[in-house]
C-alpha positions as CSV (number, residue, x, y, z in Angstrom):
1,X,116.9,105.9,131.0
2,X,118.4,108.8,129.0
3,X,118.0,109.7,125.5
4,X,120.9,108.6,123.4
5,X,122.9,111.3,121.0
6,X,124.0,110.6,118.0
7,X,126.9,112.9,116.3
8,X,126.3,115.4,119.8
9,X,122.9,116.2,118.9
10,X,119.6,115.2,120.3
11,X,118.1,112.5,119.2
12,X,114.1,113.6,119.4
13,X,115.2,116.9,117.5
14,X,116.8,115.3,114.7
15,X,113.9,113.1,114.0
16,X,111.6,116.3,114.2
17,X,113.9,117.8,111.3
18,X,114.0,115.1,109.3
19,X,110.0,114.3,109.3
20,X,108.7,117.6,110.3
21,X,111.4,119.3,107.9
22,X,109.8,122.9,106.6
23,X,110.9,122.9,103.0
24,X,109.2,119.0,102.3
25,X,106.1,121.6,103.6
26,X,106.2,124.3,101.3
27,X,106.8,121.7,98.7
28,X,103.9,120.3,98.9
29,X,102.1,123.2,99.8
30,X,103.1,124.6,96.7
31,X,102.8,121.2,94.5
32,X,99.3,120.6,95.5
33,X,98.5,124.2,94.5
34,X,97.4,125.4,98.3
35,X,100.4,127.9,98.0
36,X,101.2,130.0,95.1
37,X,102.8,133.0,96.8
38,X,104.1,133.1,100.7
39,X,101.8,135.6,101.9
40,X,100.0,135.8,105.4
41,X,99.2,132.5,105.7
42,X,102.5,130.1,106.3
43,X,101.5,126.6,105.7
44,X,104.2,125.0,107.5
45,X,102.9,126.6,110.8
46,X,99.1,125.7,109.8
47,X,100.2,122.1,109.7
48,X,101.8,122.1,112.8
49,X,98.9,123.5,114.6
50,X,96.3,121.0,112.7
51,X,98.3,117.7,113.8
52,X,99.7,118.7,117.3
53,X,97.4,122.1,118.4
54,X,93.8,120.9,118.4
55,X,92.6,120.3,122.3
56,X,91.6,117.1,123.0
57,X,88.0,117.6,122.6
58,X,85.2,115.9,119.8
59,X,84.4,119.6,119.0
60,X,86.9,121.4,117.1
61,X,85.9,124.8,115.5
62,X,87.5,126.8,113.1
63,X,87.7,129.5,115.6
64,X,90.0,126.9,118.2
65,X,92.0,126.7,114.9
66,X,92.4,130.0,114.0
67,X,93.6,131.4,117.6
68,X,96.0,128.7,117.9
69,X,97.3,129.9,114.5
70,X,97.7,133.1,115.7
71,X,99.1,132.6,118.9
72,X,101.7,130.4,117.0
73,X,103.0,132.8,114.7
74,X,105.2,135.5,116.1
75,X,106.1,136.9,112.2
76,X,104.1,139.8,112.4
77,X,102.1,142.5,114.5
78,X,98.4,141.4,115.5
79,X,97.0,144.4,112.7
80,X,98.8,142.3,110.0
81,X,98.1,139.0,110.9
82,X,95.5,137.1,108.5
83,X,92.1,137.8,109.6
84,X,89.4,134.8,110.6
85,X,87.5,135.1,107.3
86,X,90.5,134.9,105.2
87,X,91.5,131.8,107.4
88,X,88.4,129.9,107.1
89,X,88.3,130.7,103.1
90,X,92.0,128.8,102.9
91,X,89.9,125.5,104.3
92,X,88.8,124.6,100.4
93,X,89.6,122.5,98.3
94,X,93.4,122.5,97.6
95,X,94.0,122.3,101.0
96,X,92.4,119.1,101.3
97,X,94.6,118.4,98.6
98,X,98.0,119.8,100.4
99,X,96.8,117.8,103.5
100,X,96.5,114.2,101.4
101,X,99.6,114.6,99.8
102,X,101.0,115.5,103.0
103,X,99.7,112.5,104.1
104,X,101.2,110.0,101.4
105,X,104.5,111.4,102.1
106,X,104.3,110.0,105.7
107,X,102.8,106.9,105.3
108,X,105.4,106.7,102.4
109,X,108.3,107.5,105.1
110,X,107.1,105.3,107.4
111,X,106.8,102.6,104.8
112,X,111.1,103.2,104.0
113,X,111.4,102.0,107.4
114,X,110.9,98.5,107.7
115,X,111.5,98.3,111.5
116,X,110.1,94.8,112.0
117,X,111.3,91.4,110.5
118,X,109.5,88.5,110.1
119,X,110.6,85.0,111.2
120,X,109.4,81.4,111.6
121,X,106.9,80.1,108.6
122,X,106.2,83.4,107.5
123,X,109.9,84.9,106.4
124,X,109.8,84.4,103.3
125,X,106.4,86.9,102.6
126,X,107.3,90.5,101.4
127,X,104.7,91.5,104.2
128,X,101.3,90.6,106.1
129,X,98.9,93.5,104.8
130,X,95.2,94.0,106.5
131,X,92.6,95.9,105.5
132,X,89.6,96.8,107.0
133,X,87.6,100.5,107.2
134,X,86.0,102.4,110.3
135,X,82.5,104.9,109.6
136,X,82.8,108.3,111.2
137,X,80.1,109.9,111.8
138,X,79.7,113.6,110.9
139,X,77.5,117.1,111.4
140,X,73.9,116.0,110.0
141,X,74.0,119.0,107.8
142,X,76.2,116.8,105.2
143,X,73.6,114.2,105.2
144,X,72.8,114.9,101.8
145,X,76.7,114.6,100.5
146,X,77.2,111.8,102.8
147,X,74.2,109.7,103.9
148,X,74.3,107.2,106.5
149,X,73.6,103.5,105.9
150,X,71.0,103.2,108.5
151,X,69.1,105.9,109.9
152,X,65.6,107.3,110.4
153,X,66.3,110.6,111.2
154,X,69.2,112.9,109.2
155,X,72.5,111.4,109.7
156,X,75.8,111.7,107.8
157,X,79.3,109.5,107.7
158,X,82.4,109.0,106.1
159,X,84.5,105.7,106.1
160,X,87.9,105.4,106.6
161,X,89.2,102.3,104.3
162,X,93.2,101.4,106.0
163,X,95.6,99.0,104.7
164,X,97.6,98.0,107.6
165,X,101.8,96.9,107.0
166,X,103.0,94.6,109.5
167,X,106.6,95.2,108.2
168,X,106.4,98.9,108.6
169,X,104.1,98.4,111.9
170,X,101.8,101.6,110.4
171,X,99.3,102.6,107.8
172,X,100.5,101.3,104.0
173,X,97.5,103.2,102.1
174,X,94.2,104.8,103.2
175,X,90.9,106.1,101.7
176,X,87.9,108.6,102.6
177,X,84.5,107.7,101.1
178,X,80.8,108.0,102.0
179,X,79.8,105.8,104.5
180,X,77.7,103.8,101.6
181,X,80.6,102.4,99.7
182,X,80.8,99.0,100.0
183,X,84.4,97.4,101.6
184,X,84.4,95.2,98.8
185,X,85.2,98.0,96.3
186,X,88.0,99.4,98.0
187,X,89.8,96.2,97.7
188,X,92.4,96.2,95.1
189,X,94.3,93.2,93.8
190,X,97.1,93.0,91.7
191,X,100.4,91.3,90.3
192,X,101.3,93.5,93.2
193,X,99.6,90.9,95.9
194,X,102.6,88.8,94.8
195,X,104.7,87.0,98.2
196,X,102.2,89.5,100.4
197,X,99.8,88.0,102.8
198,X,96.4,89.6,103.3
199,X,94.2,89.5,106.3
200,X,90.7,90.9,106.2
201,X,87.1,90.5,107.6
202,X,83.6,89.3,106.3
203,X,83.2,92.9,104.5
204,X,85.7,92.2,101.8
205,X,84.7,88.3,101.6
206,X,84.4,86.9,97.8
207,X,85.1,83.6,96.2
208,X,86.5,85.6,93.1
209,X,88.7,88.0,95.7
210,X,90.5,84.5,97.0
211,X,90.6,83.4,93.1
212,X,92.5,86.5,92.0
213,X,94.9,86.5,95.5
214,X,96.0,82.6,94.7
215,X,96.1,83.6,90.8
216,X,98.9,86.2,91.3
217,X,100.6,84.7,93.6
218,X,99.4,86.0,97.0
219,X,98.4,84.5,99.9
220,X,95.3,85.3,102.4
221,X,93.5,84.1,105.6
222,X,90.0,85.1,106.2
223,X,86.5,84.2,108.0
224,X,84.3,82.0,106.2
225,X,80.9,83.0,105.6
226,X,78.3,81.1,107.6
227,X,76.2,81.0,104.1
228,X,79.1,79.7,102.3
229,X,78.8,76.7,100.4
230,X,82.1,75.0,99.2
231,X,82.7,71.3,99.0
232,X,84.6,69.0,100.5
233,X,87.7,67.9,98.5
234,X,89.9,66.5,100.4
235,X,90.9,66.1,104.8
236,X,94.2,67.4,105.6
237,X,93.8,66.7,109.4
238,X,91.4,65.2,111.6
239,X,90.7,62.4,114.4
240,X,89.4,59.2,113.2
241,X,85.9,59.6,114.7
242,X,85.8,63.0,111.2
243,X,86.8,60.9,108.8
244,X,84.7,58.4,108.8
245,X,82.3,61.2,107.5
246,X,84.0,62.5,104.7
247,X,82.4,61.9,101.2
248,X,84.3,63.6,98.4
249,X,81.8,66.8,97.2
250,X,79.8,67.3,100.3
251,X,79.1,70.6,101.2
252,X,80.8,72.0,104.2
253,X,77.8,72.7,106.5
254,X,76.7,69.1,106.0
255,X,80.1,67.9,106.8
256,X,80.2,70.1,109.6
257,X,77.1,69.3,111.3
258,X,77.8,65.3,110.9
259,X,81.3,65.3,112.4
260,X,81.8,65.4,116.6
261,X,81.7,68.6,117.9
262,X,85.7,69.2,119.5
263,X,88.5,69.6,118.3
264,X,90.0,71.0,114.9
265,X,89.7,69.9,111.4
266,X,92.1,71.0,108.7
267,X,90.6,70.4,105.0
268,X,90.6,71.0,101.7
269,X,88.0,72.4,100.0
270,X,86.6,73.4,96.5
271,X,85.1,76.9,95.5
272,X,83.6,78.2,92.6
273,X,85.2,82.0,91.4
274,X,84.3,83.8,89.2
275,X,87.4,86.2,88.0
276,X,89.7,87.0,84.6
277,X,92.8,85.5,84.7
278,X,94.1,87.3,81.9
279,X,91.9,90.8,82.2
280,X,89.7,89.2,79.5
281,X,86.0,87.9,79.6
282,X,84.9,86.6,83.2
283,X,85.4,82.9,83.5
284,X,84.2,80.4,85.9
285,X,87.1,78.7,87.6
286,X,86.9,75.8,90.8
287,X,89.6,76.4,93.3
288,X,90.9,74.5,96.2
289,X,91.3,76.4,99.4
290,X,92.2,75.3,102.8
291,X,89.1,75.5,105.1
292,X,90.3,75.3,108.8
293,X,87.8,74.4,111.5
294,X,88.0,75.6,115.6
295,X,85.0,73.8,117.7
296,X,84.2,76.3,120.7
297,X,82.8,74.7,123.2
298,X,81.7,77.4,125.3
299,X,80.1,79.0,122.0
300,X,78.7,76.0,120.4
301,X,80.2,76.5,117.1
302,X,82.9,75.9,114.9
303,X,85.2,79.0,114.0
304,X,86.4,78.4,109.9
305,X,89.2,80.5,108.8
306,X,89.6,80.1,104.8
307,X,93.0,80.4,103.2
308,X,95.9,78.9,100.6
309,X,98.4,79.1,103.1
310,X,100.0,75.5,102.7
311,X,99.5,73.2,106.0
312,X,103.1,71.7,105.4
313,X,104.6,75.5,106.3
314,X,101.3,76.9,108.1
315,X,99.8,74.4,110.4
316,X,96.3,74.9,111.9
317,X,97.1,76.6,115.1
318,X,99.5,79.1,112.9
319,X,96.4,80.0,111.2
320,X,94.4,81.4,113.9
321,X,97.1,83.0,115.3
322,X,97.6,84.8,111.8
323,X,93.7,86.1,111.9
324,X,94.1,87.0,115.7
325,X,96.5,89.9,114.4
326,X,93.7,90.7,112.2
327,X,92.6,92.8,114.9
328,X,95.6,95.4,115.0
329,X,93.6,97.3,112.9
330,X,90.9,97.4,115.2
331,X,92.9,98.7,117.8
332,X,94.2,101.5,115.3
333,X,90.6,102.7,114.9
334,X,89.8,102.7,118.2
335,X,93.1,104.9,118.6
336,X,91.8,107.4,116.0
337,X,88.5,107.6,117.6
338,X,89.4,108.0,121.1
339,X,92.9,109.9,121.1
340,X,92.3,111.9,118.2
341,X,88.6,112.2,118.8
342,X,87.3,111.3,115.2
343,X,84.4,109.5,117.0
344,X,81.9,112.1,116.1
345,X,82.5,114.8,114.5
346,X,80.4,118.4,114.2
347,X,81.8,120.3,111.8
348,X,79.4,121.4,109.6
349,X,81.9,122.3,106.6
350,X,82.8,119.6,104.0
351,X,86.5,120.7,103.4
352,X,86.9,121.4,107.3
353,X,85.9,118.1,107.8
354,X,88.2,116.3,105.7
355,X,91.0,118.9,107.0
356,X,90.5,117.4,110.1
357,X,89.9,114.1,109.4
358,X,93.4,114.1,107.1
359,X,95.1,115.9,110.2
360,X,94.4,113.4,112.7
361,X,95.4,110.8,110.4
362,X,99.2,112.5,109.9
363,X,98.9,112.9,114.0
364,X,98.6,108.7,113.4
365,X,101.6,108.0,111.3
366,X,103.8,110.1,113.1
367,X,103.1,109.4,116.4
368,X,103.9,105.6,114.6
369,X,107.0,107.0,113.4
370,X,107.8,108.5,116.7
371,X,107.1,105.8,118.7
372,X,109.3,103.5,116.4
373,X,111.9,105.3,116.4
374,X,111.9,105.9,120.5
375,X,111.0,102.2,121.0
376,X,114.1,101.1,119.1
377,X,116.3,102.9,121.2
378,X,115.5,100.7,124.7
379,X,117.0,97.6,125.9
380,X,115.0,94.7,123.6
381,X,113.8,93.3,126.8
382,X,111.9,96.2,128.0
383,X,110.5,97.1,123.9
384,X,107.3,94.6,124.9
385,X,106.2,97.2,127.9
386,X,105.8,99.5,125.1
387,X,101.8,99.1,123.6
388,X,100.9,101.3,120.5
389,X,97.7,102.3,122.3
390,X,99.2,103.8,125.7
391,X,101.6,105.1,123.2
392,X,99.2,107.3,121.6
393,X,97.2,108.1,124.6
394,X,100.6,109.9,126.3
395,X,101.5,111.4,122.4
396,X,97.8,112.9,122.4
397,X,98.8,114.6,125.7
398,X,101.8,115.5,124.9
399,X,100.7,117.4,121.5
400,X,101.0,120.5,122.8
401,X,104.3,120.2,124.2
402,X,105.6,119.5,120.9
403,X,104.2,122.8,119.5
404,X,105.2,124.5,122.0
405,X,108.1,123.5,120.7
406,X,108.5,123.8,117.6
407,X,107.5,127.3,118.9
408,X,110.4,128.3,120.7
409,X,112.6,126.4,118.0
410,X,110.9,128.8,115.1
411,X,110.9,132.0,117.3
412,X,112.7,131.5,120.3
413,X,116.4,132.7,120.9
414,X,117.4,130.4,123.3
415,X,118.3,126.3,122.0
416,X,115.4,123.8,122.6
417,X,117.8,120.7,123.1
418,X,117.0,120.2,126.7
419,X,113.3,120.2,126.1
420,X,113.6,118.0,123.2
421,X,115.8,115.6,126.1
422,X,112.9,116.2,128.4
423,X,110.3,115.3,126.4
424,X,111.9,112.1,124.8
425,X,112.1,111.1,128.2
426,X,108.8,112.1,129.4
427,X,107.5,109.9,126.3
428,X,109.6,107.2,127.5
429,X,108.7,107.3,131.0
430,X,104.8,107.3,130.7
431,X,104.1,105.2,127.6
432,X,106.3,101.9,129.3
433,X,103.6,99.8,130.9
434,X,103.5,99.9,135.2
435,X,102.0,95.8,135.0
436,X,104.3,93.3,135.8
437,X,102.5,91.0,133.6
438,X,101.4,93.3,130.8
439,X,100.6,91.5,127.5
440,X,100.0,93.5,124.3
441,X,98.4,91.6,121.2
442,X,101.5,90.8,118.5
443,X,102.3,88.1,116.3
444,X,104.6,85.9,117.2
445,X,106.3,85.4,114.1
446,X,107.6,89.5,114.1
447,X,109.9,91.1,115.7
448,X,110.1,94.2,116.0
């Protein structure tokens, strides 16, 4: 299939100008206060050598970084080109900085385009948001900055905190801490939660987290706790053979371990929060939430999703389906760790570190962008063959393509068009699925 042009010009070119442009660059180069005066180090060339020049190795060095710098820009004669020292000193602080901000600015571009639309029961939400966080682990020698959880010997990590946007099928927010901060405190809710839906594991699980969600007017699904102890209000759904055990106030596990073991139950329980409704003192307030029950056979257990999703829109079945996407995320993270290597890392330098994480994390949103963007431009039939994760495995491998590039665009004399048509092509070619029967984990209820 060949790339479409729009107004005679190439397609993959004009959405490297429009995300990649320079001046949005300097600007916040020179916002975040990286770059006071253009001198030997160009900032706009650094970036492009952070996000698409590192091999595809778990050991990057600021020495791998420097030569491809180098190599990159033409502007000058070797003598006058910045030396290593005066590279690696650029790594501090405000570049971190330039690098986050660089950062918002994608995921705030990628969150202007709302490529996917949701349908059935869950239309009427403003989005599905999930949150969830991956620990990468880091040199040992910033152990002391960054302790590990668990470990006998000297060990270091930071965690990535994502929030996930169904709507705009990429990251909506993200986070660096030490790998000791607790989920739970990353988790913010607002009036903002308002018409959003939130999906999110065991980490982030609290009675006064579902209190606040419901308060403002937001909606959730989540795992119950095994230790959990809400009662039983009231039975939405279930055979005749379960009711005859329900007694108003009994605690769930007791309910639970009475009732035959197949099946699904759908019921309405009562849970004590603890939140303030008005940002005043901390009250105690009972809450009915939906409590819906899976028996797996081969597991010998039931499976209990909590939410206030309403059963007359959201049936049982729509709720597990709902958590199932839950694990989107999960395939994001394992994306990050094994395309863009953040599986272990060995820098040994705080700022490099977070340089590279930040780096790898605008390789993720625009490789999103990118593959949006490409996807939308196939028959809708054939979109399905298209998997985020192969995605990003033939984007990793093409990285240096795209510099190469962006090279010959910067320097070069001759136009680039026909490897920009080659490469959108290239893209399209290997990232579409070869199985006839290829299934990729979606939701149902959005289409893209």
């Amino acid at each position: 299939m060949k790339p479409r042009k729009i107004n005679g010009e190439n397609r993959l070119a004009m959405w490297q100008a429009n995300l990649l442009s320079a001046g949005i660059v300097m600007e916040k180069a020179r916002s975040s206060g990286y770059v006071k005066r253009l001198r030997k180090l160009n900032p706009v060339y650094l970036l492009y050598i952070l996000v698409f020049g590192i091999s595809s190795h778990s050991k990057p060095s600021i020495e791998e970084i420097y030569r491809r710098y180098i190599d990159f820009d033409d502007t000058s004669d070797s003598k006058d080109k910045i030396k290593i020292q005066s590279f690696f000193n650029r790594f501090n602080e405000d570049m971190v900085t330039f690098l986050r901000e660089m950062l918002d600015y994608y995921i705030d571009s990628a969150g202007l385009d709302r490529s996917a639309k949701l349908k059935g029961p869950i239309q009427n939400l403003k989005d599905i948001l999930i949150q969830d966080s991956t620990i990468i682990r880091v040199s040992q020698k910033l152990s002391t900055e960054f302790p590990a959880i668990r470990s006998k010997g000297a060990a270091a990590g930071l965690k990535i905190h994502a929030v996930y946007s169904a709507i705009s099928h990429s990251l909506k927010s993200i986070e660096i801490s030490g790998e000791r901060v607790h989920d739970s405190k990353m988790l913010k809710i607002d009036p903002k939660v308002k018409d959003y839906l939130l999906l999110f594991d065991l980490g982030y699980y609290a009675n006064s987290t579902f209190g606040k969600i419901k308060h403002y007017g937001g909606f959730f699904v989540s795992r119950l706790k095994k230790n959990a102890t809400p009662k039983v209000n009231k039975i939405l759904f279930a055979s005749s053979p379960v009711k005859k055990y329900f007694q108003k106030g009994i605690p769930l596990n007791e309910f639970l371990e009475k009732c035959p073991k197949k099946g699904e139950i759908d019921i309405l329980c009562t849970f004590k929060t603890r939140f303030s409704p008005d940002g005043g003192k901390i009250k105690t307030i009972y809450m009915n939430f939906r409590v819906v029950c899976f028996w797996d056979e081969e597991a010998s257990i039931w499976h209990t999703y909590v939410t206030n999703l309403p059963k007359k829109v959201y049936p049982s079945e729509e709720i597990y389906q709902l958590y199932r996407y839950r694990w989107i995320i999960e395939l994001l993270f394992k994306e990050l760790k094994g395309d863009y290597d953040l599986g272990n890392l060995h820098l040994a330098e705080r700022n490099l570190a977070y340089a590279h994480i930040y780096s790898m994390l605008i390789r993720l949103v625009i490789s999103r962008n990118l593959y949006k963007f490409c996807v939308r431009g196939v028959d809708e039939k054939d979109r399905k063959k298209y998997s985020p994760l192969l995605w990003s495995k033939v984007f990793a491998e093409k990285a240096h393509e795209f510099l190469s590039i962006l090279h010959q665009n910067i320097f070069g004399k001759e136009d680039v068009s026909e490897r920009w048509d080659k490469l959108e092509a290239s893209l399209r070619h290997l990232a579409k699925s070869r199985h006839a029967n290829y299934r990729q984990l979606s939701l149902r209820n959005i289409a893209f």
